[in-house]
C-alpha positions in Angstrom: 0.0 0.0 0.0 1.5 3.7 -0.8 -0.1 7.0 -1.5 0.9 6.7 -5.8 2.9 5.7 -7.3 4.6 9.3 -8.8 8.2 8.5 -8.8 10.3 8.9 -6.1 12.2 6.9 -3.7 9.8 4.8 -1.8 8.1 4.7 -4.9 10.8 3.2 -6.9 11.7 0.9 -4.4 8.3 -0.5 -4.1 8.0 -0.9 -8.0 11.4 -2.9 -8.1 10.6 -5.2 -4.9 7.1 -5.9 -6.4 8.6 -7.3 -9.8 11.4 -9.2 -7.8 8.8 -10.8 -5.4 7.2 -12.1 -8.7 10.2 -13.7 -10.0 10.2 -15.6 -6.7 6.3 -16.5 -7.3 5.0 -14.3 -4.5 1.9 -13.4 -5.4 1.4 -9.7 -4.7 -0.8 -6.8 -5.5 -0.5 -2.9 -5.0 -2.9 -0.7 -3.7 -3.1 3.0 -4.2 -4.8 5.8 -2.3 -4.2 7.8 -6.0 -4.1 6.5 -9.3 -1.9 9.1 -11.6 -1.3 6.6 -14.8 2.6 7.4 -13.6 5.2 5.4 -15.3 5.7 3.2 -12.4 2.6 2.2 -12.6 2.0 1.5 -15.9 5.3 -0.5 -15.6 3.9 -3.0 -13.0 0.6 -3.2 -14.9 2.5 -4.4 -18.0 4.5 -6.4 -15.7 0.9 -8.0 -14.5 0.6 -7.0 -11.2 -2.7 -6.3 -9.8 -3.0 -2.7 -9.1 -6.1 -1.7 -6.8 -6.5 2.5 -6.8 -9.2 3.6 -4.2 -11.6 5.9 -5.4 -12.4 7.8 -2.0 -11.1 11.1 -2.3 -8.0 12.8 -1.8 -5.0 10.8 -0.4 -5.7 12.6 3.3 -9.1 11.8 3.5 -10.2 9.6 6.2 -12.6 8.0 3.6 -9.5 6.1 2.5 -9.8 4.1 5.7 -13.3 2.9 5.3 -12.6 2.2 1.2 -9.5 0.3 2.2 -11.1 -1.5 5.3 -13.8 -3.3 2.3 -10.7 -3.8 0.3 -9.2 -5.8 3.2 -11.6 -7.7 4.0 -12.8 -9.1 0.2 -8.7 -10.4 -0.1 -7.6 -12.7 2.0 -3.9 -11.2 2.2 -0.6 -13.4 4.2 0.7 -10.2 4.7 -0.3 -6.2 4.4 2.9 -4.0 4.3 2.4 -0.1 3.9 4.6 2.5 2.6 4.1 6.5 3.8 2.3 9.2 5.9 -1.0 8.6 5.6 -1.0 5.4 4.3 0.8 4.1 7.4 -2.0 5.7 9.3 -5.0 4.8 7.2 -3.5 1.3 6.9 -3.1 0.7 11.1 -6.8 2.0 11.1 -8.6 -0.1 8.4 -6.4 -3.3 9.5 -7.9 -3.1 13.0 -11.2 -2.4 11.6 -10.9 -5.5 8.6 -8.2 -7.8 9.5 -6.8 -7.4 13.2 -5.1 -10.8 12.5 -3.3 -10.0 9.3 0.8 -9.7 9.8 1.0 -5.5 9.4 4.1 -4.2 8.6 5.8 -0.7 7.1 8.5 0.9 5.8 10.3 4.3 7.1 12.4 6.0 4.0 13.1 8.9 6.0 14.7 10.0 9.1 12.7 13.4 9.4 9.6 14.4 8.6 6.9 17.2 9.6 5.0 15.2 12.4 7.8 14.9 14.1 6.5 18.0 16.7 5.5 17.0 20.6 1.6 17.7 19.3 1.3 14.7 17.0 3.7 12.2 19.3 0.9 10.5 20.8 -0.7 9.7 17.0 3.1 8.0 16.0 2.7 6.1 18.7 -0.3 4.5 18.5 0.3 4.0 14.4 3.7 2.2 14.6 2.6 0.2 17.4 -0.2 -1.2 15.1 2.8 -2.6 13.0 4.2 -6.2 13.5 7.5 -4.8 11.9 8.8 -1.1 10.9 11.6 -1.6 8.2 14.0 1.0 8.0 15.9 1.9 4.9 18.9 2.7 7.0 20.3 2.8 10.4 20.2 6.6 10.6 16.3 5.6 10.1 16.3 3.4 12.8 17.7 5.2 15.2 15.7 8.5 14.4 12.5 6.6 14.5 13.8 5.2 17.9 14.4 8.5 19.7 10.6 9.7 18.7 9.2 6.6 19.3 10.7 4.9 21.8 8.3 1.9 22.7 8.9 0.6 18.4 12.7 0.3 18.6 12.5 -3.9 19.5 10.2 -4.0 16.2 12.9 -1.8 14.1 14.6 -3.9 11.5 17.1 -2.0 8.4 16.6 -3.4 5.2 18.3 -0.9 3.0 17.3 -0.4 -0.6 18.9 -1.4 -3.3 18.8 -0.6 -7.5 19.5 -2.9 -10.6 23.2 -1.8 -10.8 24.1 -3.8 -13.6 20.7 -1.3 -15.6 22.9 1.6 -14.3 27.0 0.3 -14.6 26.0 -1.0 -18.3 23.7 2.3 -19.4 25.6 4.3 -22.5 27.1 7.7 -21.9 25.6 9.5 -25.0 26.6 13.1 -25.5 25.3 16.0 -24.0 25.1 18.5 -26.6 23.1 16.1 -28.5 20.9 14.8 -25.5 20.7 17.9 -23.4 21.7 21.2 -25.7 24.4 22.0 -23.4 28.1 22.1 -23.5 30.8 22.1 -20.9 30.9 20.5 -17.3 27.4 18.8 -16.5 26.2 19.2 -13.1 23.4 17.0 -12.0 20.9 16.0 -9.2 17.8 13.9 -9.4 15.4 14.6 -6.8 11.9 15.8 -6.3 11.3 19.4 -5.7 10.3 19.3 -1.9 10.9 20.0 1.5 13.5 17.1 2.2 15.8 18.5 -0.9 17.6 21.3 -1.0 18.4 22.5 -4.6 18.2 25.9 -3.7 22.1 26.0 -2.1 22.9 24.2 -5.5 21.9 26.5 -7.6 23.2 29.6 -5.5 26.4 27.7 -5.8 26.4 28.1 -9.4 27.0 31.7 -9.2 30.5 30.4 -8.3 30.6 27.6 -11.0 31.4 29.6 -14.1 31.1 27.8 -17.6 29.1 24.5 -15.5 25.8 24.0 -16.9 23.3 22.2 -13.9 20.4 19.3 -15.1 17.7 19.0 -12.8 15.7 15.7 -13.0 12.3 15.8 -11.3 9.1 17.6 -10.8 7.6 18.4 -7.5 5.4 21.0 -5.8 8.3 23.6 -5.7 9.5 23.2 -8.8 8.0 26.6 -10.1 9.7 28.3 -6.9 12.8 27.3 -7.9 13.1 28.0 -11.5 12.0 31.7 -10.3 15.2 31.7 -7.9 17.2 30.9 -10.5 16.0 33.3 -12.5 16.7 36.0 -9.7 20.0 34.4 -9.4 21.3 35.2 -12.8 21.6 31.5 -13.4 18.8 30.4 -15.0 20.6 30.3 -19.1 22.6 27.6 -17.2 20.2 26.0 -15.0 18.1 23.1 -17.2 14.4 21.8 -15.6 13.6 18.4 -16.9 11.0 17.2 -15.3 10.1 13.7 -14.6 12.4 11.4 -16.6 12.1 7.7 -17.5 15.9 7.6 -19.3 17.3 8.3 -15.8 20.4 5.9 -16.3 21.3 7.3 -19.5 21.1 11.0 -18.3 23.2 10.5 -15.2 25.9 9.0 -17.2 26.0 12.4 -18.7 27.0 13.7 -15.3 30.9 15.0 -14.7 29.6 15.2 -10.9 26.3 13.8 -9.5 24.7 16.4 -6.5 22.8 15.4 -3.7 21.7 18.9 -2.0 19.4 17.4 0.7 18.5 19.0 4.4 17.6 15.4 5.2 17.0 12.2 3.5 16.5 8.5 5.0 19.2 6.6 1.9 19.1 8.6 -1.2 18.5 5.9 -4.3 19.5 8.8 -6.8 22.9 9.1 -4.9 23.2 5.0 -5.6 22.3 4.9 -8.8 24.6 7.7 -10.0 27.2 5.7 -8.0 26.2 2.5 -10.0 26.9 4.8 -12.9 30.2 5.7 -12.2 29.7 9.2 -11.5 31.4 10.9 -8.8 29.3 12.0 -5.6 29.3 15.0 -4.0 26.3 15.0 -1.0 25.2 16.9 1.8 26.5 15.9 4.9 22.9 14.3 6.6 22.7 11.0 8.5 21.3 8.9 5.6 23.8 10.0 3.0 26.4 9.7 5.1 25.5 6.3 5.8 25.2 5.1 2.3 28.2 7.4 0.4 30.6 6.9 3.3 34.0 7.3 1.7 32.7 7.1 -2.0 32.3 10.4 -2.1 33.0 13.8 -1.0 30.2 14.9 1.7 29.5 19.0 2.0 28.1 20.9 4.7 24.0 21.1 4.4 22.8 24.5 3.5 26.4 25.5 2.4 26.4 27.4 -1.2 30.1 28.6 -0.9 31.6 25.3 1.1 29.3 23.6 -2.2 30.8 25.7 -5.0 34.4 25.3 -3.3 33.9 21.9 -3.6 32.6 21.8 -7.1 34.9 23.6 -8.5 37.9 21.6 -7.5 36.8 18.3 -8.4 36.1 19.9 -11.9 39.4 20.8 -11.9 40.9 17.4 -11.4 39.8 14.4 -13.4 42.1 12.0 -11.6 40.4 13.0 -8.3 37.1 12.6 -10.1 37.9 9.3 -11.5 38.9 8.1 -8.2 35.6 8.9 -6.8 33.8 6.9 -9.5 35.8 4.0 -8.9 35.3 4.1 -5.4 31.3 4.9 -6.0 31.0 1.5 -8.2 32.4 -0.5 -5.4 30.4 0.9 -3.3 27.3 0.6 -5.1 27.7 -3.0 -5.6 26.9 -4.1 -2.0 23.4 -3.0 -2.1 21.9 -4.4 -5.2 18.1 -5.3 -5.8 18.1 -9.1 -5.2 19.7 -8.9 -1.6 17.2 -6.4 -0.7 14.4 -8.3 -2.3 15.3 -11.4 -0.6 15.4 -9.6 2.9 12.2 -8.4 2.3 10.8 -11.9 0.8 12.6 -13.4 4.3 10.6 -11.0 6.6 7.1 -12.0 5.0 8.1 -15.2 5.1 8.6 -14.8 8.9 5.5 -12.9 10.0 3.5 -15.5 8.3 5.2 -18.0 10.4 4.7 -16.4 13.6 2.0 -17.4 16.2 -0.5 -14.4 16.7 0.6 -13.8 20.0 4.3 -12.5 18.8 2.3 -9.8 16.6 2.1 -6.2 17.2 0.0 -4.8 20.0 -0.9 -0.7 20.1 0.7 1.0 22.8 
């Protein structure tokens, strides 16, 4: 279960352990609180998975539990596994409403988000203690989730995510005056445009970046705020918004230096995949990335447009130091490929099915 299936990281991830679960002849459907005919979702129709979209309103609506409750109780799932705010909370409420003996578990891509205030504790609470298991995509995760909710940490396990690296290591490197209309050093970061990124320092570091031209991949409910600062910036002839892509691994490999600008993020799939590529990584310094670039790449102070540019600039200016950094990124990037996280995931279900109902979750 997740909110749509517009692409982003939990998104993705979702998408790629769905197909894998298949090839191991679990038989698994999606549900959506939103259709939007997104790639991803057309991809795992073709595929032939089962794709259930609610028709009960917005994605916040509490309609959504009462739609979803019918929905649970007309399949007889093994196992009901939920992906993001509010699906985690509309899925804890229509499980005890449809199927209070059903294994419930989740998934926590992030180690910040904006319910994290002393008002909506008591809500957490009660919703992650409806959940057999909470998968984290990382320690940093874990441990976040830990220090707000206390009582979940012995029902915490880290499963981190994982690409196809071989779809990424073996994509072409076409060129980018052809691809992209631009010439000279490509700058590049992949994210949505909201609240957990932070392309706005990247793009006031490219006052400082003379002659690089910056690809932006992704849409995003700040998009339009952003293309208006760099307008104000003088930087917007230099400054390219893409948009939703689905040729991600070929435009990455386009990248001289892959940018992760981020004021927080839970493990940062873009950041692996332009590792996979063989791109060199530069990322903000936040407990998920560090986690996952470690010494692959170089990390920057959050929020930091000089310390950025500085940065920038001198790996742009040294192709042996850049090269290094790719050859350390593809090293890194081949511990976490798709199958190991699939078959942690396909070992977890595999578990809770197992397990009498008196080892299942209870509500604080």
């Amino acid at each position: 279960m997740i909110n749509t299936l517009e692409p982003a990281g939990a998104e993705v991830l979702l998408r790629d352990v769905t197909l894998g679960l298949a090839r191991r002849g679990v038989e698994t459907a999606v549900y959506l609180l939103r259709s939007t005919d997104s790639p991803l979702e057309r991809g795992l129709a073709e595929a032939g998975i089962p794709l259930h979209c609610s028709r009960a309103g917005p994605v916040g609506s509490p309609q959504q539990v009462v739609a979803l409750a019918r929905h649970l109780r007309a399949h007889a799932y093994d196992v009901v596994h939920a992906h993001l705010f509010p699906t985690q909370l509309w899925g804890a409420l229509a499980a005890r409403l449809a199927a209070p003996r059903t294994p419930l578990l989740t998934t926590e891509h992030a180690t910040h988000n904006r319910r994290r205030r002393r008002l909506l504790q008591a809500m957490d609470r009660w919703m992650y203690g409806n959940y057999r298991h909470v998968v984290c995509v990382s320690h940093a995760v874990a441990a976040a989730l830990a220090r707000w909710v206390p009582a979940v940490e012995p029902r915490l396990r880290v499963i981190p995510n994982g690409i196809d690296v071989g779809r990424f290591a073996g994509a072409e490197r076409g060129d980018p005056q052809r691809l992209l209309g631009v010439a000279g050093p490509v700058l590049m970061m992949v994210a949505r445009f909201e609240p957990a990124r932070d392309q706005a320092t990247l793009l006031r570091a490219m006052r400082h970046l003379n002659g690089a031209q910056l690809v932006l991949v992704g849409d995003g409910s700040r998009r339009a705020e952003h293309q208006r600062l760099a307008a104000a910036l003088g930087v917007a002839e230099r400054c390219h918004f893409l948009g939703t892509r689905k040729d991600v691994e070929r435009l990455i490999k386009l990248a001289d230096v892959y940018v992760q600008s981020s004021h927080w993020e839970g493990f940062g799939i873009a950041v692996l995949e332009a590792m996979a590529s063989g791109v060199p990584v530069v990322a903000s310094r936040v407990p998920g990335l560090v986690e996952l670039v470690d010494s692959a790449g170089v990390l920057v102070e959050p929020g930091n447009a000089d310390h950025l540019a500085q940065v920038l600039n001198a790996l742009l200016r040294d192709p042996e130091r850049r090269a290094e950094l790719a050859r350390r990124g593809r090293a890194r990037a081949d511990a976490f490929r798709i199958d190991g996280t699939v078959d942690r995931y396909h070992s977890l279900y595999r578990e809770v099915c197992r397990a009498p109902a008196d080892r299942r979750a209870s509500p604080d």
